[in-house]
C-alpha positions in Angstrom: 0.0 0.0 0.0 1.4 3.2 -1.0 2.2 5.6 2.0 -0.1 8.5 2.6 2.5 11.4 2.5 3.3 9.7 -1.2 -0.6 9.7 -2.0 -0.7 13.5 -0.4 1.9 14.6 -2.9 0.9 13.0 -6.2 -2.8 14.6 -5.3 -1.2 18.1 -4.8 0.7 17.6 -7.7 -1.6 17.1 -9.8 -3.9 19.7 -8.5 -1.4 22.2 -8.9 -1.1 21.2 -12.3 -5.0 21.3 -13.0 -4.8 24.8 -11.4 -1.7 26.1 -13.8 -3.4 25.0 -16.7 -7.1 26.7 -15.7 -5.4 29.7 -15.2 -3.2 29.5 -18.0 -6.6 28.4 -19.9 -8.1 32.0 -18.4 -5.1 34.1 -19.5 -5.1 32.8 -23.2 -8.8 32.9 -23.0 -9.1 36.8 -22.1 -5.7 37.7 -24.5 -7.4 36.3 -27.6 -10.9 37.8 -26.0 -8.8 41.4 -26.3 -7.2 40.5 -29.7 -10.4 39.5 -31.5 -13.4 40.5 -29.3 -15.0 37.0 -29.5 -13.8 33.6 -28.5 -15.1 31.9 -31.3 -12.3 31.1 -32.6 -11.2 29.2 -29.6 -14.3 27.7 -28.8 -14.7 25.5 -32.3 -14.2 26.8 -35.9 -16.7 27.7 -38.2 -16.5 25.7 -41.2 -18.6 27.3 -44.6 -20.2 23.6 -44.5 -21.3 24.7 -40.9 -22.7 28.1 -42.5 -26.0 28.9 -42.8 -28.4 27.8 -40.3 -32.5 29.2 -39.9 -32.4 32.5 -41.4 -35.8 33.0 -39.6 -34.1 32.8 -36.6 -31.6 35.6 -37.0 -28.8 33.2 -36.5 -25.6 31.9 -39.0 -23.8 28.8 -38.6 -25.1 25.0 -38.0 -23.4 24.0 -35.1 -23.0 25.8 -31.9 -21.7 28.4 -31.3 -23.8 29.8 -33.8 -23.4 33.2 -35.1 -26.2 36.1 -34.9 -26.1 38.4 -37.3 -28.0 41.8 -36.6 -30.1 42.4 -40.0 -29.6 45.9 -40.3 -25.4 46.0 -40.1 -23.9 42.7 -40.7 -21.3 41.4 -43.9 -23.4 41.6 -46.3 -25.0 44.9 -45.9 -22.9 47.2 -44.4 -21.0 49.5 -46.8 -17.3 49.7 -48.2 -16.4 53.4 -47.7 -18.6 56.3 -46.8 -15.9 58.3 -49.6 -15.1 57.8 -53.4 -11.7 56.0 -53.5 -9.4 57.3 -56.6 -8.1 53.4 -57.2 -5.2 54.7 -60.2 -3.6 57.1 -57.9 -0.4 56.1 -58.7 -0.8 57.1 -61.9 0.3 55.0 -65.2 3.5 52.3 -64.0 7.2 53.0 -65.0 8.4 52.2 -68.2 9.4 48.7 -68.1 12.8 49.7 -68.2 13.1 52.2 -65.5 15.4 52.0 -62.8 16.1 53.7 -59.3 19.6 55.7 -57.9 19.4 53.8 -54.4 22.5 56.1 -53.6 20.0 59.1 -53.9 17.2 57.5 -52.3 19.4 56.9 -49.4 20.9 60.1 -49.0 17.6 62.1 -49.3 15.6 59.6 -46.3 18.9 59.6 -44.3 20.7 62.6 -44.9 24.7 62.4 -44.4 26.2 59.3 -43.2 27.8 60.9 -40.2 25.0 62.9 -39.0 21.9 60.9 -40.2 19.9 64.4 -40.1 16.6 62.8 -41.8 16.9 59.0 -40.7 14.0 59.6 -38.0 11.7 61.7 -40.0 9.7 59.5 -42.0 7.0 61.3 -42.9 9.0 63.4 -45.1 10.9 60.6 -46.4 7.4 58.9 -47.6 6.4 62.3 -48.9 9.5 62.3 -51.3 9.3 58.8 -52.1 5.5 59.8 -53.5 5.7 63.0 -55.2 9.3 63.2 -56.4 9.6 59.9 -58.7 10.7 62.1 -61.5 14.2 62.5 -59.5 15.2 59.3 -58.2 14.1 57.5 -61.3 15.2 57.6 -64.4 15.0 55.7 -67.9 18.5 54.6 -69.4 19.5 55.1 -72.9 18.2 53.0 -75.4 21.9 50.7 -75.5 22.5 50.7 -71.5 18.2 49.5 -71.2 17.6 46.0 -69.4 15.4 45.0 -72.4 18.5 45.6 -74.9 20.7 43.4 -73.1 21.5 39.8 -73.9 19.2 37.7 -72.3 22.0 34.6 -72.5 24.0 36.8 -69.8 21.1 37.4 -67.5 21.9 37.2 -63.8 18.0 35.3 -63.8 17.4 31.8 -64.7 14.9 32.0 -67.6 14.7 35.7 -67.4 13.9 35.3 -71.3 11.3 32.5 -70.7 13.4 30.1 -72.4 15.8 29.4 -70.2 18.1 32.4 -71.5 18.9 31.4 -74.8 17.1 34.1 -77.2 19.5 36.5 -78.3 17.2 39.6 -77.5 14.1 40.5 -75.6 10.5 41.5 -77.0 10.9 45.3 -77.4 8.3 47.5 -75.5 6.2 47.9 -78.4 6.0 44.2 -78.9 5.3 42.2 -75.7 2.3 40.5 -75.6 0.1 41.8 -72.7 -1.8 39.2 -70.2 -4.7 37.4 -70.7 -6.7 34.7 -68.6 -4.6 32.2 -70.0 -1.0 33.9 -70.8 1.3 35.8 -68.7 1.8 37.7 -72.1 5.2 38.2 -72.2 8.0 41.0 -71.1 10.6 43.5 -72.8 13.4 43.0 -70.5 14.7 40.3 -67.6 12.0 38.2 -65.6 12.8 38.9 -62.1 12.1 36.2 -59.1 10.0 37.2 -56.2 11.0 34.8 -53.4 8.7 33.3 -50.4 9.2 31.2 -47.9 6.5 29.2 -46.2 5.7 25.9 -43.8 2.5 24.6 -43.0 -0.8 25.1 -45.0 -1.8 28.5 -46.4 -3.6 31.0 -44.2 -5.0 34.3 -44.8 -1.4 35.9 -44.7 -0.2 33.9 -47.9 -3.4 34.5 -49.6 -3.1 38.5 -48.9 1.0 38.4 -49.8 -0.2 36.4 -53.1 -3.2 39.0 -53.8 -1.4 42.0 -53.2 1.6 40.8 -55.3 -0.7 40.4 -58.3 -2.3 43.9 -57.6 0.8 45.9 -57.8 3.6 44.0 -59.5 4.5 44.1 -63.4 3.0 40.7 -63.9 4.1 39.4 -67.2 8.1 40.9 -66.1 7.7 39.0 -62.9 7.8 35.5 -61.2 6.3 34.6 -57.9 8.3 31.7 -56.5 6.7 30.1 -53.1 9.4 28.1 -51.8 7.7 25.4 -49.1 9.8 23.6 -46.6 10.0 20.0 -48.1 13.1 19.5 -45.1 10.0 20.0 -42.3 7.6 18.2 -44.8 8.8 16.1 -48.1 4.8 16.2 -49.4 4.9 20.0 -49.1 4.4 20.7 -52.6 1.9 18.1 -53.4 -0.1 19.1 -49.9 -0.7 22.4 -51.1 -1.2 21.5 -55.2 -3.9 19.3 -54.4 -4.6 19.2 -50.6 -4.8 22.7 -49.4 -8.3 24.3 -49.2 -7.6 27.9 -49.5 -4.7 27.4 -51.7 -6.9 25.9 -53.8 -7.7 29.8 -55.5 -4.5 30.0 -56.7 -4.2 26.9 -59.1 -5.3 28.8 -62.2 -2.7 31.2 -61.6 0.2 28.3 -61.0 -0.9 27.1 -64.2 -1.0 30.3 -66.0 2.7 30.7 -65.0 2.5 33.5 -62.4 3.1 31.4 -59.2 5.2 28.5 -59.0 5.5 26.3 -56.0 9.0 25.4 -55.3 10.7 22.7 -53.1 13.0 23.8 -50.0 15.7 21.5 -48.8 18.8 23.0 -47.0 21.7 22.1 -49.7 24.8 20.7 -48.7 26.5 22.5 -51.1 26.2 25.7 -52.7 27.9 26.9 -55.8 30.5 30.0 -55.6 31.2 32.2 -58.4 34.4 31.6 -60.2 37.0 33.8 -61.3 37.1 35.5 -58.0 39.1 34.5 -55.0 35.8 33.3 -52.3 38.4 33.0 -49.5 38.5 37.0 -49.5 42.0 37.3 -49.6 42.5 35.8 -46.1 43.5 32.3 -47.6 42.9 30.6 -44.4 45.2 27.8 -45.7 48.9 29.0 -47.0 49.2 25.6 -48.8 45.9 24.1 -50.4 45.4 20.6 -49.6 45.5 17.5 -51.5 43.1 16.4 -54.0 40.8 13.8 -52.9 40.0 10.5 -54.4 37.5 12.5 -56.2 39.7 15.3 -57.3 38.6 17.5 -54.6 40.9 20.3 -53.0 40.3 22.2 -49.4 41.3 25.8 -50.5 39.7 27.4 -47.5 37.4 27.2 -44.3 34.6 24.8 -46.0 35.5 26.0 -49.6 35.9 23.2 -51.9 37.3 23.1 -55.7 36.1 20.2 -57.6 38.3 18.6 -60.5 36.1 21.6 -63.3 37.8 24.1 -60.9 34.3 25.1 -59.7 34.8 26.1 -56.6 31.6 25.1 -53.9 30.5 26.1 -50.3 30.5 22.8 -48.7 28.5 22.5 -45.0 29.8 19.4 -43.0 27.7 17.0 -41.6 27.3 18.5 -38.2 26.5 21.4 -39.6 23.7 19.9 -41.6 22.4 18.0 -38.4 21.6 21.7 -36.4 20.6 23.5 -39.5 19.2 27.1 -38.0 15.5 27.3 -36.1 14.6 30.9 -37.9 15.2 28.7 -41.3 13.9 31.5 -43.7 16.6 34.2 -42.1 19.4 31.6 -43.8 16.9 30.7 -47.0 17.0 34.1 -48.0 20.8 34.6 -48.5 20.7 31.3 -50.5 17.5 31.0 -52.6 19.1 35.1 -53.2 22.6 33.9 -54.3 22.0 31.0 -56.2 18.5 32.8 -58.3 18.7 37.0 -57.5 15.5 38.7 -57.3 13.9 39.9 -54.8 12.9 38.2 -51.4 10.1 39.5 -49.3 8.6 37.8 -46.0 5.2 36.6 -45.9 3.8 39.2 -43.7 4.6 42.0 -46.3 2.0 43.5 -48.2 3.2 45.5 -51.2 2.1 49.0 -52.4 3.7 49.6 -55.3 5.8 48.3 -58.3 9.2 47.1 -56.9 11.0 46.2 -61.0 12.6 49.7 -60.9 14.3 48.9 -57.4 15.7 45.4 -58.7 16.8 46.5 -62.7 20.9 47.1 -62.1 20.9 50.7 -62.2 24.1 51.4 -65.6 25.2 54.6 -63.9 25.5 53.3 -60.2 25.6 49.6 -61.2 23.6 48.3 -57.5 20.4 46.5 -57.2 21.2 44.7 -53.9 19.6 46.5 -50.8 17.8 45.6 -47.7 16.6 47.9 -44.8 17.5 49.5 -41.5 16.5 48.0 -38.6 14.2 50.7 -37.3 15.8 53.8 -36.1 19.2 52.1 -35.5 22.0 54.3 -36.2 24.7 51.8 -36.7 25.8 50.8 -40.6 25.5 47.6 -39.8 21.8 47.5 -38.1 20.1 45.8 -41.6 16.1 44.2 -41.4 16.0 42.0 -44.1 12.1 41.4 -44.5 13.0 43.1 -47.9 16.0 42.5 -49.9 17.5 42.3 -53.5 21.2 40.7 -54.0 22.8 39.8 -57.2 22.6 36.4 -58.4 26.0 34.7 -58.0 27.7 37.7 -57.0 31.0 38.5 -54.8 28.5 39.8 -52.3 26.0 37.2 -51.9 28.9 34.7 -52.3 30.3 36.8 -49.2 27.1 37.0 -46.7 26.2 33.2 -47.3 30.1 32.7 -46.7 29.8 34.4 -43.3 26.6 33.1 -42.0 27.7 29.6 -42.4 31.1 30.7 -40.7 29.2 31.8 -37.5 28.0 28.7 -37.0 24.8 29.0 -39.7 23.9 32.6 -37.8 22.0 34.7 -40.0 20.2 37.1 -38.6 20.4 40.8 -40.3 22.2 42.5 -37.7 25.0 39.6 -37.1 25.1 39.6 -41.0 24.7 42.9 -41.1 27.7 43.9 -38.8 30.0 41.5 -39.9 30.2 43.1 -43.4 30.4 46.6 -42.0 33.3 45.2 -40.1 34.8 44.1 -43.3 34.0 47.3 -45.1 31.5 45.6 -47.3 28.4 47.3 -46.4 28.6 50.0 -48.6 27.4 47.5 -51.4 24.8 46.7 -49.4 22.8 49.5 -50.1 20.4 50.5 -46.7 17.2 52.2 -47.5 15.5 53.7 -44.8 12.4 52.5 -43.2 9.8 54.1 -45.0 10.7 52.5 -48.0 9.4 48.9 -46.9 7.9 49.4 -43.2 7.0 52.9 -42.6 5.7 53.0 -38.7 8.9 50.9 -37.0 10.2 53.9 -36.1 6.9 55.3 -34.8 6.4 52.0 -33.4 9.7 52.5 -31.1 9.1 56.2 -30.5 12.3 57.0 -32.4 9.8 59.3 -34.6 10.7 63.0 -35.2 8.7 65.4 -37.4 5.1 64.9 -38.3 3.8 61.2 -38.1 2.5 59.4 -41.0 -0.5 58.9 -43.4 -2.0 57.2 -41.8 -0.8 58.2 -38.5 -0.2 54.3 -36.9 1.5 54.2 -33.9 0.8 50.1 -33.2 1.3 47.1 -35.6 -2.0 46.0 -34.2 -4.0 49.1 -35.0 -4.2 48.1 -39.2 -6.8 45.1 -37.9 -9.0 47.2 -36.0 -12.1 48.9 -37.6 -14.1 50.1 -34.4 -15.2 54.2 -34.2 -12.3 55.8 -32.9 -10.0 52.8 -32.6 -6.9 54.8 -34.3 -6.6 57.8 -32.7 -5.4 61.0 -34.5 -4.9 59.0 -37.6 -5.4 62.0 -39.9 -3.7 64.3 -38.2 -0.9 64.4 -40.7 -3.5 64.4 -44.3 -3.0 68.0 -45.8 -4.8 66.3 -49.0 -7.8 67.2 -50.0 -11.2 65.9 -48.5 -12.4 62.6 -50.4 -16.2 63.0 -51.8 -19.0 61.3 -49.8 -21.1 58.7 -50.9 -24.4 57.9 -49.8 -25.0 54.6 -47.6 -26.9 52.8 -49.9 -24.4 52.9 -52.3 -21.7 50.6 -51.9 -19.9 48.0 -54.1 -21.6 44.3 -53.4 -17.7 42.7 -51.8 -19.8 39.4 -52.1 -20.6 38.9 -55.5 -18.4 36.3 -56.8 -15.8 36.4 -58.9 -16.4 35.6 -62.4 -17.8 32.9 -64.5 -14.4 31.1 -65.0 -14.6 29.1 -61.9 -17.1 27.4 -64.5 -14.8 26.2 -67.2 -11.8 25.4 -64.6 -14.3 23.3 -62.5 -12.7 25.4 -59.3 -14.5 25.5 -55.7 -17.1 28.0 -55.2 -16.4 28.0 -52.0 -13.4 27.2 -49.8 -14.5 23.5 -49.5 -14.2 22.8 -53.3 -17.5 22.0 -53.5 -21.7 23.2 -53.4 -22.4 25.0 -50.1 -25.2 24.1 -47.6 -27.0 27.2 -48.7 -26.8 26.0 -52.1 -27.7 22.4 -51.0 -30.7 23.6 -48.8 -32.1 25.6 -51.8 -31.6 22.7 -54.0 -33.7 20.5 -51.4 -35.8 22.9 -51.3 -35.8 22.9 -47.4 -35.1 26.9 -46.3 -35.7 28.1 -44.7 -35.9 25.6 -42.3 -32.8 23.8 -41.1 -32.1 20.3 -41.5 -31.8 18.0 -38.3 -28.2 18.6 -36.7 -28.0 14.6 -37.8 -28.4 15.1 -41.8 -25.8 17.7 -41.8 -22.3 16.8 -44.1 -19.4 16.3 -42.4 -16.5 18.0 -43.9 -13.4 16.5 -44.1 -10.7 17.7 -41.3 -8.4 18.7 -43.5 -11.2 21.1 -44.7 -12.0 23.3 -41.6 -11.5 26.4 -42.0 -11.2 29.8 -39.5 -13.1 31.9 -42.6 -16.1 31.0 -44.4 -17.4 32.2 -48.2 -20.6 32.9 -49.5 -21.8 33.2 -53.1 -24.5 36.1 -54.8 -27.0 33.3 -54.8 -26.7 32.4 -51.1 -26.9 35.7 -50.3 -29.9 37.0 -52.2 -31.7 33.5 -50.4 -30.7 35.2 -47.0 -32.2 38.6 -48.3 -35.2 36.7 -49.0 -35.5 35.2 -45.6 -34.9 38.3 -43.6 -31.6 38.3 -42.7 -30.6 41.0 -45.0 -32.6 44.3 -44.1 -31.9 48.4 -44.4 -28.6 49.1 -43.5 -28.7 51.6 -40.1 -25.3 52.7 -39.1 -26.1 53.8 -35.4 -26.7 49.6 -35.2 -23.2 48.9 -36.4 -20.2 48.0 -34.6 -17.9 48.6 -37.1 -19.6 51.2 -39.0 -18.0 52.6 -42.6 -15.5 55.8 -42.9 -13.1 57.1 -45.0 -10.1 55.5 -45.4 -8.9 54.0 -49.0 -5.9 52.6 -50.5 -4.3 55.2 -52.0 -4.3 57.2 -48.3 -2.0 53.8 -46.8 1.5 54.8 -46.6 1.4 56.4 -50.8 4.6 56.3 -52.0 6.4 53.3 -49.9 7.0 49.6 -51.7 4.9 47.9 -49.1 3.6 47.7 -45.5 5.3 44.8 -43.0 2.6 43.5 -40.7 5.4 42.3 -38.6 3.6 39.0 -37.7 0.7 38.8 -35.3 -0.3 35.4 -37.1 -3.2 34.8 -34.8 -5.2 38.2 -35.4 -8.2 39.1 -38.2 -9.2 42.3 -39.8 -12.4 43.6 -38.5 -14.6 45.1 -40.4 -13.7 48.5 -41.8 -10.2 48.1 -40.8 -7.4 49.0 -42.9 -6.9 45.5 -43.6 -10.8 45.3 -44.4 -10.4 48.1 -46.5 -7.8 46.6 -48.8 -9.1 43.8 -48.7 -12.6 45.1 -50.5 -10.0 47.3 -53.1 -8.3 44.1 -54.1 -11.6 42.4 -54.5 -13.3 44.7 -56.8 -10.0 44.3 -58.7 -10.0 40.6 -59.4 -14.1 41.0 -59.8 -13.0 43.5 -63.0 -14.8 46.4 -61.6 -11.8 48.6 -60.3 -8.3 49.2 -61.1 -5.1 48.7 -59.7 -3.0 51.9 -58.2 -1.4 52.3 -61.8 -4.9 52.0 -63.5 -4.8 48.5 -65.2 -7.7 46.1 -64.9 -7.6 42.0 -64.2 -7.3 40.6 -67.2 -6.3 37.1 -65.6 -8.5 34.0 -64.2 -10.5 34.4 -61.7 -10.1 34.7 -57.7 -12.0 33.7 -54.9 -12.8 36.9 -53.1 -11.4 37.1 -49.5 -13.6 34.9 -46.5 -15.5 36.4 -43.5 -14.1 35.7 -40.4 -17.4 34.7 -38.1 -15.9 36.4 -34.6 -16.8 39.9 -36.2 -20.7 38.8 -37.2 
């Protein structure tokens, strides 16, 4: 028999471990309660198979907890903006062949190198970066242009389409714009867009993905989304054909736009030739001996084979504690061995980026990344963004050093390590408000004026209660934005058009009819089935967002659900904020993760996400004026915590 001090202690043991995990249970409960303003989400998912319960009863979703919607302010009634949003603001895009001075960028955000007189004022930098394109960009001469070059010496793989071997680009005049089928085709070098992601799509890939097709020079431009095949070897497959909200995408993977790439951590990595990639330091006096397979040590984990090409070689060890923040190190080497561009997943991008990445003929630099916020040190880089040149004595030289430091890195080790070496002047730093314009507000570093919008918190973009941002127009001197009546509003859930029809793509996120559609079929609404009779969707298919179609909601019109829209009834009522008000004139906006929040309605989030929307629905334009001419897209979900 077991003693009863023994029994005492296993008892309070495992009370006090019941205890820690109620309270821990409390404090996650009322955090996420704070973040979202429901605990939906915690309590069980709503799937769009779950969606649409007894409209007579005023309530939305199948299974408990059900959602109430209030008739008169809800999704599906309340309007986009109480303003008239100017959607081309950004005028027509560069010429295809246009390029940046980063020097000059630089100097007129930061001011002197010694004294960094504008580095904190970032509302004046934005304003330049906006309304004074015509001096840090310029067109080339015809003979120094990207698109007269040879595409056979490209720094891109397949910049030409055909795997570099035309022996010239399509002029301007000739390219072949985009269609819902074709990518059309560019005059000039395709340039790589880089992502890196684990783990089955959310709503930050699919906003990344959407706002990369909204701003970028599409037929000049590749999106590659590199997935982890080290952490899963079916990554690719999973999200081709197992990954519900992926699913969208597929027409634009097979029109050529996105292309899903495998990521395995290489074991060796290729080093340019005809320079000397132990930087001079030798590191061995004498090179050793060739190997049984003609291999020479000619420095600290440099290898020459028996061509003479000379390769980056990790040990095993090395490959056995490959990093934990994986996509710091993919970076350097997806931007080393390809060029391009790589941007984290939590960017969202504003404007065009091809006239920061074209090699610029009179300064000859296309490889940048950012400060790290208001940090006055040369060697304080954020790389969320950043360019390097393909192959390059530089990228050659930061993958070199990161593996030296024990597979370290992380922008500022990187970053300070080649301003120790005197290499960080070709790594050109831009200033915040080129790629996340409220950091420096964020760590009260801020002097002048604050921005447009004035943001203080990475948490404010997701809210769209009344007076949730305060003073957020406290720096417009624009003009005021033309009101629009209630009642008139773009319809954000019409669905997208008809070509979901001829690819046989989901109408929903589930692939497949919706209950709504089901119910009206059977003829049953609006009376709900039995709880019993309802489909079970698959696990793999639940979903934190649901869809609706026009049909589904014109049946909840019908049935009451849908009444007068009255604004005094509305949580998250309307106002005026649009697109072309968000940061104008930086590249893009870093949400700097919060993975587990949601836009609410009418948020700034909310707002782009109805502007990218009417886009793909053909009935707006993009910043530069253009309208979709690709496949269709699934318009963005509703997230039920915000009914």
């Amino acid at each position: 028999m077991a003693e009863p001090g023994l029994v005492r202690n296993i008892v309070s043991l495992l009370r006090n471990l019941f205890l820690a995990t109620a309270v821990y249970a409390i404090i996650y409960a009322l955090f996420y309660l704070f973040q979202t303003g429901s605990l939906n989400g915690i309590i069980r998912p709503v799937a769009p198979s779950q969606a649409l319960s007894p409209p007579s009863s005023g309530i939305f979703g199948g299974h408990n907890p059900r959602i109430t919607l209030n008739p008169h302010a809800n999704w599906f009634n309340r309007p986009e903006s109480l303003v008239i949003a100017k959607d081309d603001y950004l005028g027509p895009r560069p010429h295809v062949d246009t390029v940046a001075d980063l020097p000059l960028l630089v100097e007129s955000c930061r001011g002197s190198l010694a004294g960094l007189e504008k580095m904190r004022n970032v509302f004046d930098c934005i304003s330049y970066l906006a309304n004074s394109e015509e001096e840090y960009y310029s067109l080339p001469e015809p003979n120094l242009r990207a698109s007269n070059q040879d595409p056979r010496k490209a720094e891109y793989m397949n910049a030409d389409g055909h795997g570099n071997t035309l022996e010239h680009y399509d002029s301007p005049a000739s390219a072949l714009p985009p269609s819902i089928f074709s990518l059309g085709t560019c005059a000039g070098p395709v340039v790589p867009y880089h992502m890196y992601w684990t783990g089955p799509a959310t709503w930050r890939v699919e906003i990344f993905i959407k706002s990369y097709l909204y701003t970028q020079n599409l037929p000049c431009s590749r999106l590659w989304l590199w997935l982890d095949c080290d952490r899963n070897k079916q990554a690719v497959d999973d999200m081709l054909h197992r990954d519900p909200l992926f699913r969208r995408f597929i027409p634009l993977v097979e029109r050529g736009d996105i292309t899903l790439k495998e990521w395995r951590f290489p074991s060796r990595i290729p080093l340019p030739k005809d320079i000397d990639n132990t930087d001079g330091l030798g590191y061995y006096k004498n090179p050793g001996k060739p190997s049984l397979k003609g291999e020479t040590v000619v420095g600290d984990g440099i290898v020459r084979d028996a061509s003479g090409q000379e390769w980056l070689a990790l040990t095993q060890k090395q490959m056995s504690f490959l990093p934990v923040a994986v996509s710091d190190a993919f970076r350097f080497v997806a931007l080393h061995l390809h060029g391009g561009v790589y941007c984290d997943t939590d960017i969202l991008m504003l404007r065009d980026m091809r006239p920061l990445l074209l090699p610029n003929p009179k300064t000859g630099q296309h490889s940048f990344a950012e400060r790290w916020a208001a940090h006055a040190h040369e060697g304080d880089y954020n790389t969320a963004v950043m360019s390097l040149t393909a192959n390059s004595s530089l990228s050659s030289y930061l993958l070199r050093g990161g593996v030296r430091m024990g597979l370290n890195f992380h922008p500022r080790v990187i970053g300070r390590m080649a301003w120790k070496d005197g290499r960080n002047h070709e790594f050109v730093m831009l200033e915040t408000a080129a790629f996340d314009p409220i950091w420096t507000e964020f760590n009260w570093d801020r002097e002048g004026r604050c921005t447009v919008p004035c943001i203080r918190d990475y948490g404010v973009a997701f809210k769209g209660r009344v007076d949730s941002i305060r003073d957020e127009w406290e720096s417009y001197d624009g003009p005021r934005l033309e009101e629009i009546g209630l009642t008139t509003h773009h319809q954000r859930t019409s669905s997208p058009r008809s070509l979901f029809k001829i690819r046989g793509a989901p109408r929903n996120r589930l692939g497949r009819d919706s209950e709504m559609q089901r119910r009206m079929t059977a003829g049953n609404v609006p009376n709900a089935p039995d709880e019993q009779h309802w489909p079970k969707p698959a696990p793999a298919e639940v979903l934190h967002s649901l869809s609706t179609t026009s049909e589904e909601i014109d049946e909840l019109r019908r049935a009451g659900l849908i009444a007068d829209y009255r604004v005094e009834e509305d949580h998250y009522p309307p106002n005026n904020r649009t697109l072309q008000n968000f940061f104008r004139g930086s590249w893009s906006y870093h949400i700097h993760n919060q993975w587990a929040k949601h836009p609410e309605p009418s948020s700034w989030f909310d707002v782009i996400e109805h502007t990218q929307d009417g886009f793909f629905r053909g009935e707006r334009t993009n910043p530069y004026g253009e309208r979709w001419e690709g496949p269709a897209i699934e318009p963005y979900g509703w997230w039920p915590e915000f009914a």
